[in-house]
C-alpha positions as CSV (number, residue, x, y, z in Angstrom):
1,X,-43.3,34.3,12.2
2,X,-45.5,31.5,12.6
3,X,-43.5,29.1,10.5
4,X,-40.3,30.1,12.6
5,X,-42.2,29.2,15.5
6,X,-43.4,25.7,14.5
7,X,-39.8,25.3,13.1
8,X,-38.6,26.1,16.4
9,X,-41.3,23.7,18.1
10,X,-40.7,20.9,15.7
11,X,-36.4,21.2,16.1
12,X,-36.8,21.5,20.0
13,X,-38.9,18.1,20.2
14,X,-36.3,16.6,17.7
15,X,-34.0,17.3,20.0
16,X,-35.8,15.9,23.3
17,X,-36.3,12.7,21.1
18,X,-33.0,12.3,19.7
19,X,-31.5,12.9,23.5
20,X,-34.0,10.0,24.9
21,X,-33.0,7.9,22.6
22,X,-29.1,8.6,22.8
23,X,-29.3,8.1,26.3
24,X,-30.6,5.1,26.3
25,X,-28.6,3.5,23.6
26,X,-25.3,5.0,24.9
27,X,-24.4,6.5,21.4
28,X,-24.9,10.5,21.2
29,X,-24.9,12.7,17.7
30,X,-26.2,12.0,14.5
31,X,-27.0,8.5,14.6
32,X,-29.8,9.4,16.0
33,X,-30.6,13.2,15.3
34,X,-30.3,12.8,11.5
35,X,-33.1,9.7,10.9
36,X,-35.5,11.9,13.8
37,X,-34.9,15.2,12.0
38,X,-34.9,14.2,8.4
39,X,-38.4,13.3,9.5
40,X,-39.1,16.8,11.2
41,X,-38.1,18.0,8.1
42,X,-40.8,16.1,6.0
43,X,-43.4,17.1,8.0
44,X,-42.2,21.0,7.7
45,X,-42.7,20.8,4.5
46,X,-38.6,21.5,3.0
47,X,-37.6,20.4,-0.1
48,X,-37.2,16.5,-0.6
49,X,-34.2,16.9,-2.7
50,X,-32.3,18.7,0.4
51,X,-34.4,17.6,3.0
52,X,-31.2,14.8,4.3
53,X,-28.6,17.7,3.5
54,X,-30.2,20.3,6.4
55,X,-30.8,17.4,8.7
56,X,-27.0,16.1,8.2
57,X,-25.3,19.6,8.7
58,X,-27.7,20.6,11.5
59,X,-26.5,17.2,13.1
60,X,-23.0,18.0,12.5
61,X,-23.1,21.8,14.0
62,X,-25.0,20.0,17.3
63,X,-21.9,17.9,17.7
64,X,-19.3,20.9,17.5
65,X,-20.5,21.8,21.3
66,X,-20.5,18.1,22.1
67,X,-17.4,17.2,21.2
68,X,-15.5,20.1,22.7
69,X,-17.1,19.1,26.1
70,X,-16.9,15.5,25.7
71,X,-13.5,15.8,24.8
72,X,-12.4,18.1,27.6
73,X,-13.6,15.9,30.1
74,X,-12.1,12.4,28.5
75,X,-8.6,14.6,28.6
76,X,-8.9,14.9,32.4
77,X,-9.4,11.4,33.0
78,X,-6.4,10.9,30.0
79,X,-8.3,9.0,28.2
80,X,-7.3,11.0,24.7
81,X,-4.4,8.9,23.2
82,X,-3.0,12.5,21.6
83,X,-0.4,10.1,19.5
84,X,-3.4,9.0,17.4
85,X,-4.9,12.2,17.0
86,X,-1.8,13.9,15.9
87,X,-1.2,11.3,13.3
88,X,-5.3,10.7,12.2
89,X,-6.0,14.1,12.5
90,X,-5.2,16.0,9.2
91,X,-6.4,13.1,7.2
92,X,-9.9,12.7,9.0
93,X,-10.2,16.7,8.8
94,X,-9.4,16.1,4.5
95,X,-12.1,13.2,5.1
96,X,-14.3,15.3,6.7
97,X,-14.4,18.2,3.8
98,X,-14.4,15.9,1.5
99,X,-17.5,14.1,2.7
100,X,-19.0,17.7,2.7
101,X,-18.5,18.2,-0.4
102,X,-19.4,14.6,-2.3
103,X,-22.4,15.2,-0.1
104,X,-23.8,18.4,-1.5
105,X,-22.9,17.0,-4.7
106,X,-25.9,14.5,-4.9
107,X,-29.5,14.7,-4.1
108,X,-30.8,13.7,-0.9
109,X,-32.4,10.3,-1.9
110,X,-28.1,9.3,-2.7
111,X,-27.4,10.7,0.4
112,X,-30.7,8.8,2.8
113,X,-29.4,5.8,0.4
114,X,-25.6,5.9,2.1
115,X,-27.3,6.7,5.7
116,X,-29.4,3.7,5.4
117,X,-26.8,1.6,4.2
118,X,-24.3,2.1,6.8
119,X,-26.6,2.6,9.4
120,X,-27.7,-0.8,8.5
121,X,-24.3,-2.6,8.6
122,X,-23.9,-1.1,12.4
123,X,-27.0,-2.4,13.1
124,X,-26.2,-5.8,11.8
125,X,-23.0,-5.6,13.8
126,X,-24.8,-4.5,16.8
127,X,-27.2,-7.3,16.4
128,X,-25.5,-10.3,15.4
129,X,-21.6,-8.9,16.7
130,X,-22.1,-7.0,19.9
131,X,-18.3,-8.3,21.2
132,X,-15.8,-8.2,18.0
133,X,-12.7,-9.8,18.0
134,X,-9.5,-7.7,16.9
135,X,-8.2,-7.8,14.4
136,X,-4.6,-6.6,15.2
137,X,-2.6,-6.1,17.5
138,X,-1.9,-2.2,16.9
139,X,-3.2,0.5,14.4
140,X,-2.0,-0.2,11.4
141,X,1.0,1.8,10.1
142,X,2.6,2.7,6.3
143,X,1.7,3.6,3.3
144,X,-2.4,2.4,3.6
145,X,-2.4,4.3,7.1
146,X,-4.2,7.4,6.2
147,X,-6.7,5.5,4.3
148,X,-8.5,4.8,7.7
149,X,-8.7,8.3,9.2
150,X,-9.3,9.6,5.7
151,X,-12.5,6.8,5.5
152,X,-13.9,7.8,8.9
153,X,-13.6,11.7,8.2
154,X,-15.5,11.2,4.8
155,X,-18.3,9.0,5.7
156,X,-18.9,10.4,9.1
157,X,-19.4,13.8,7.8
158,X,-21.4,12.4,4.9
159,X,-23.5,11.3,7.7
160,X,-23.9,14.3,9.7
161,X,-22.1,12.0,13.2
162,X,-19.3,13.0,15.0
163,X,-17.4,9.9,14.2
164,X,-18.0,7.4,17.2
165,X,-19.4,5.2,15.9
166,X,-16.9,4.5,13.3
167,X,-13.8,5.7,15.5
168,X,-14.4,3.9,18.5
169,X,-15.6,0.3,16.4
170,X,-11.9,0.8,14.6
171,X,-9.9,1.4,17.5
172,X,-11.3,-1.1,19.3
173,X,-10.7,-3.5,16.6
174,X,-6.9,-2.5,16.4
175,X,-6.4,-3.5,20.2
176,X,-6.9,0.0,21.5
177,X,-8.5,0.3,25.0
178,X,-12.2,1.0,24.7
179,X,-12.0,4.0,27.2
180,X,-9.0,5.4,25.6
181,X,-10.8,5.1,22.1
182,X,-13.9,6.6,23.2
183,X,-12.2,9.5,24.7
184,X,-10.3,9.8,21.1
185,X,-13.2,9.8,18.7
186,X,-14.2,12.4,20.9
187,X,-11.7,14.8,19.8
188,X,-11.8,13.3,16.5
189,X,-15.4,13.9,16.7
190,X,-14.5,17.6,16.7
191,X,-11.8,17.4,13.8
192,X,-15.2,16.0,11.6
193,X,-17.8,18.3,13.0
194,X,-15.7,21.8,12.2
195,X,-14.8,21.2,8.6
196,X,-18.1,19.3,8.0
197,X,-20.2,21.7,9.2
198,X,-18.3,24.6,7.3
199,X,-18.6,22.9,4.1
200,X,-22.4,22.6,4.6
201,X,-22.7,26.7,5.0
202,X,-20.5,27.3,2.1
203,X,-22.3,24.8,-0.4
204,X,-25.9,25.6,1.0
205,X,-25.3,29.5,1.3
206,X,-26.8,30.5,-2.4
207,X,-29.5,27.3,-1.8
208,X,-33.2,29.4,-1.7
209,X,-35.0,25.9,-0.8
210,X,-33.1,25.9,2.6
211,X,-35.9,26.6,5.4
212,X,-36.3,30.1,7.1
213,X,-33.3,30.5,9.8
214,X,-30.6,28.8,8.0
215,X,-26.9,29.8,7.3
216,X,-26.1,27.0,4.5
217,X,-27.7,24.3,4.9
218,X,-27.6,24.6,8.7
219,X,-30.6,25.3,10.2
220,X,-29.4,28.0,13.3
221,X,-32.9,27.5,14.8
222,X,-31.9,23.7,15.1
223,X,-28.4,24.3,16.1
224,X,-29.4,26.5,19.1
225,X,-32.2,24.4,20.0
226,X,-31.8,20.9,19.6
227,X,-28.2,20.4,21.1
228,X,-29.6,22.2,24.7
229,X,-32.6,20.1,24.8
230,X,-30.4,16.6,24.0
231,X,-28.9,17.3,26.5
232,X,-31.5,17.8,29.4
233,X,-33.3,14.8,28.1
234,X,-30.4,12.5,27.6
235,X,-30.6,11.5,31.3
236,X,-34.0,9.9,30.8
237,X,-32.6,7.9,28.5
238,X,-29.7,6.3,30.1
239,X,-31.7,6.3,33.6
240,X,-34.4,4.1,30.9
241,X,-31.1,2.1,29.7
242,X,-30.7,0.8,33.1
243,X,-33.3,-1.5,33.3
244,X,-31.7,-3.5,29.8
245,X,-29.2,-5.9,30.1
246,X,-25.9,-5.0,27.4
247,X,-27.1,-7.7,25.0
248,X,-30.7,-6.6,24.8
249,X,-29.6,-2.7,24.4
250,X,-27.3,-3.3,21.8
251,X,-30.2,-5.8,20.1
252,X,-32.5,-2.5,20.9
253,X,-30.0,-0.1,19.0
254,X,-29.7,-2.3,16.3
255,X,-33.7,-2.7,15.9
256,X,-33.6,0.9,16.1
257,X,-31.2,1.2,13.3
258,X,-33.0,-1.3,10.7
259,X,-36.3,0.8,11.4
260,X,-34.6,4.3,10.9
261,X,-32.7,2.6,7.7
262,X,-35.7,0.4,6.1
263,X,-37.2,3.9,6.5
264,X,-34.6,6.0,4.5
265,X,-34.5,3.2,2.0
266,X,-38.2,3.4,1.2
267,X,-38.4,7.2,0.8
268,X,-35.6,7.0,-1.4
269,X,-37.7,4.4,-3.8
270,X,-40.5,5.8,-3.4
């Protein structure tokens, strides 16, 4: 009992952190919740080797809420281009197992090692790129189309994020609208979160290293606490974001980012 309860302490302040911090960079999900509760993790305790797996398919069950509500509201406001998600969405849901599965495949020093990589090209980008050019003039279409959908699904879900911030960066950069492509990686968000989250359970469920409360390798004590509690205290952050100008919050995300990946990197080393 006492170790649920520190569990239960330790995933609700994960969650309070993680919200802060997605407020105030204007980017919600894993991004943030993975590199904060990988660490919670440490602390606790679990098992090095699947310490990033629970924190990725935690993050991706948070985002199953998330993205339903997110997406609901973009569709009021039509700002869901349903064309693209009809087309992208079979191929991000394939990505999206996939990733799953690759994922459980390799110990959790491969899998900070891919977190810390990317995370450290969007910080770059954020950094040294906040405004990127496009680089078409419409998403591309043929034979190499389902590569990009299939790529987001896969790495996003690899991840444990919803898949904004690789959806929206594409979309813009194929001349889409940045409202309209927010609104669709929301729903695609969902489409990655679903399958992602389900191939966590199944290729956790026989995993005794998981910590106490876990169906998979998704902690249910995180799920139910840390998506409530990112949400109360995402406020804070974006009432905190206020005060930064665009360039020096993007700069702050990206500093963010190299800290949360130079991080990853060194546990996986060390």
């Amino acid at each position: 009992m006492e170790n649920l309860l520190i569990l239960g302490a330790a995933m609700l302040a994960t969650g309070c952190v993680a919200g802060v911090m997605a407020g105030l960079f204007g980017i919600g999900g894993g991004i943030v919740i993975v590199p904060v509760l990988e660490l919670t993790l440490g602390f606790l305790g679990v098992d090095a080797a699947i310490r990033m797996h629970v924190a990725v398919a935690t993050s991706l069950a948070t985002i199953i809420p998330t993205s339903i509500s997110s997406a609901r509201a973009h569709h009021q406001r039509q700002a869901v281009d349903m064309a693209i998600v009809r087309r992208w969405a079979i191929f991000v849901f394939g990505g999206a197992l996939a990733g799953a599965w690759i994922a459980a495949q390799v110990h959790s020093r491969v899998l900070a090692m891919i977190f810390a990589s990317f995370a450290l090209l969007i910080a770059l980008k954020m950094i040294f790129l906040p405004k990127s050019r496009n680089l078409t003039d419409d998403l591309p279409r043929g034979p190499l189309m389902p590569v990009i959908p299939s790529a987001i699904g896969c790495l996003s879900s690899m991840m444990g994020i919803g898949g904004g911030t690789f959806a929206v960066m594409t979309l813009t950069l194929f001349n889409q609208a940045i409202h309209r492509a927010v609104g669709t990686a929301a729903l695609l968000g969902l489409v990655i979160s679903l399958p992602g989250t389900i191939g966590f359970i199944i290729t956790g469920w026989n995993d005794v290293r998981v910590p106490p409360g876990s169906l998979g390798y998704v902690s249910l004590i995180g799920f139910v606490l840390i998506a409530p509690a990112t949400v109360m205290t995402a406020p804070i952050g974006a009432k905190i974001a206020h005060s930064f100008s665009e360039k020096k919050l993007s700069m702050l995300f990206g500093v963010f980012l190299v800290v949360a990946a130079t991080r990853l990197f060194y546990r996986a080393f060390v």
